[in-house]
N, C-alpha and C positions, 0 to 999 in steps of 0.2 A: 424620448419625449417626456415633460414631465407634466405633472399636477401641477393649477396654481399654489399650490404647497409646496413645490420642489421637488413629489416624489415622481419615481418613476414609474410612466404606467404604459411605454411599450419597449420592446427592442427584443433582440434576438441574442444571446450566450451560449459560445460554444466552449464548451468546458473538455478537454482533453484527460484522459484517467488512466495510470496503468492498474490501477484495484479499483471496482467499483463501493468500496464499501468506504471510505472517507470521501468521497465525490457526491455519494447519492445523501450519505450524511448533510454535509454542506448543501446541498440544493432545497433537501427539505427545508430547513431551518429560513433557507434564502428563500424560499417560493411562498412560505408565513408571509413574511413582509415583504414582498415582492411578486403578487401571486398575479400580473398581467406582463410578467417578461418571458418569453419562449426562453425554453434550455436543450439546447443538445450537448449529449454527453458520449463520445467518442471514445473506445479503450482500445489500449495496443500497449505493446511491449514499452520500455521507458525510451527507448532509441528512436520508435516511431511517433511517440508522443511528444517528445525535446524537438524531433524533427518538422512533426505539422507546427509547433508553438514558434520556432523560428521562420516558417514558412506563411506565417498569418492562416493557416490554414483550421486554427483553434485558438480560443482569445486568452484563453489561463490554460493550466495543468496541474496537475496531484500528480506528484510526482517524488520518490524518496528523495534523499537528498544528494548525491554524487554527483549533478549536473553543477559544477562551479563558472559560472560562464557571465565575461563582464557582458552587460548592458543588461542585466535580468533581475527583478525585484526577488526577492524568496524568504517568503513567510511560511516560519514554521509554523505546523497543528497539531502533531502527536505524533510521539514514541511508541512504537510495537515491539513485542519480544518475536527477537526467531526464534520460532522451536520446531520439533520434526513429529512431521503426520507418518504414523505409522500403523500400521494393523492390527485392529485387536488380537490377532492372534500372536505378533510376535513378541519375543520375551521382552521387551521395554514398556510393553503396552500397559504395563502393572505396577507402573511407576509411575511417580511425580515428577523427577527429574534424572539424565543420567549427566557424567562427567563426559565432556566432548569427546575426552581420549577414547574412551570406549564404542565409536566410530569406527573406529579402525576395526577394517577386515569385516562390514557391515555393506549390504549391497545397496548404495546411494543414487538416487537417482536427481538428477542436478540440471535446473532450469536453463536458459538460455543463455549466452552468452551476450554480457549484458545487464543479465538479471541482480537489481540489488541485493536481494535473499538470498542468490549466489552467491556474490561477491562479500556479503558480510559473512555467511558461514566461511568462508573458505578462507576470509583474512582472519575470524576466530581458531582455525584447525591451523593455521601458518603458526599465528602467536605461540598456540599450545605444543607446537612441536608437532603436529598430527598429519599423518598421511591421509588422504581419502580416494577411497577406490570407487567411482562411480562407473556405473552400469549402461548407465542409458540417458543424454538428452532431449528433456523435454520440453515446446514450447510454449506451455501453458500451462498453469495451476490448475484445470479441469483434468486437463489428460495427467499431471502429476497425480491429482486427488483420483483417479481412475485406476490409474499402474498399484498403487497403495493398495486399495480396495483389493484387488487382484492377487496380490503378492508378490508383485514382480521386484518391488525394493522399497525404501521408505525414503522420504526426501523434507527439506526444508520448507517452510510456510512461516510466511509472517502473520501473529495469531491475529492482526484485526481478518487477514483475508480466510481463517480458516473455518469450515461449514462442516458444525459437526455431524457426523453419521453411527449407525450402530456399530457400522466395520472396522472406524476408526477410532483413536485414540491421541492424542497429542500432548508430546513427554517436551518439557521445558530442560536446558541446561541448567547445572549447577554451579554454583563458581559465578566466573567473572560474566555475565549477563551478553548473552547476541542481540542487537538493537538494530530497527530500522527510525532513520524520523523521517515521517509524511510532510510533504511541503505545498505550498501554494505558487507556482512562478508566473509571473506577469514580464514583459519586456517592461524595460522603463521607461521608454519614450511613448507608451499606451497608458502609464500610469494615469494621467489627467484624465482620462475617459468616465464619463460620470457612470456609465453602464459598469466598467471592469471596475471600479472603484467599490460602487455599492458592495459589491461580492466580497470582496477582499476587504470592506468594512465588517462584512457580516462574520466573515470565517478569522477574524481579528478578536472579535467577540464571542467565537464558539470556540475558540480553541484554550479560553481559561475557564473554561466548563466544566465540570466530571464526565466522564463518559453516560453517566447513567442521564446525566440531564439533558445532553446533548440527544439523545434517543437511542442511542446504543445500547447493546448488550453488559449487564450487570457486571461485577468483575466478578473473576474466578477466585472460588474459595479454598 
């Protein structure tokens, strides 16, 4: 519905997320100037998420970027570094960065199948020649950040998703950079939608922002 102004002042948006931390970003910024449209925000793995967004079952998604699929709009928002959450107590914890090669024969504990932070460490350790010996799958960045804590191995985290703790520590690669980029997807036959539109006007204009202005965390020094 809108204002005699054109703005919008009701409806409902269901926003699909496999990390809540660029979703909940985007909402805020969206709920400033749009602060009478409900939002539900729904998180699942990126396979679940691709699959309610083609099901109608969620109207956008934050989603990295691997899903290449024709009839889908996709706006990019931001570049994360992969790096790996490890234990303060293990010897990389006292570092700034290692070289990937130095994985090898290190007890890795590696997301779902599926998972983009998987799939880009594991096409990084390809390039470099690297074997990886993982220990244990797991499906979720809580129960990763858990096992870590624990000791049981160290594993990959994309830094926007990563919560720091005293246990932990998070060592970036050196060299040639591990990247995910965060995306926006809309089918395109919903494009015209004044509701999905608004959104994807607003996250068009947060995404050539600094991090720090958009409300985010400071960068690392």
């Amino acid at each position: 519905m809108l204002h005699d102004s054109g703005q919008l002042n009701a409806g409902h948006l269901k926003l699909g997320a496999v990390s809540p931390f660029h979703a909940i970003e985007m909402v805020d910024t969206y709920l400033k100037r749009y602060p009478l449209i409900k939002i539900s925000i729904k998180v699942g793995n990126s396979g679940s998420v691709f699959k309610d967004l083609e099901e109608y079952a969620v109207d956008l998604a934050v989603l990295a970027r691997f899903h290449e699929a024709e009839g889908y709009e996709v706006i990019p928002y931001a570049r994360d570094a992969v790096a790996l959450c490890v234990n303060a107590k293990h010897p990389f914890a006292s570092r700034d960065k290692i070289d990937i090669r130095e994985l090898e024969g290190e007890r890795l504990l590696q997301r779902e199948s599926g998972s983009v932070t998987r799939r880009a460490l594991e096409q990084a350790a390809q390039n470099a020649g690297v074997r990886l010996a993982f220990t244990m799958e797991i499906g979720s960045r809580e129960a990763l950040r858990e096992a870590v804590i624990r000791g049981i191995g160290i594993g990959a985290v994309s830094e926007g998703e990563y919560s720091p703790d005293p246990q932990l520590r998070l060592v970036h690669f050196s060299g040639e950079p591990v990247w995910i980029e965060t995306c926006l997807y809309c089918l395109k036959e919903r494009r015209s939608s004044l509701l999905l539109n608004s959104f994807i006007e607003v996250v068009q204009e947060l995404r050539g922002k600094p991090v720090r202005e958009r409300g985010g965390p400071p960068p690392r020094q």
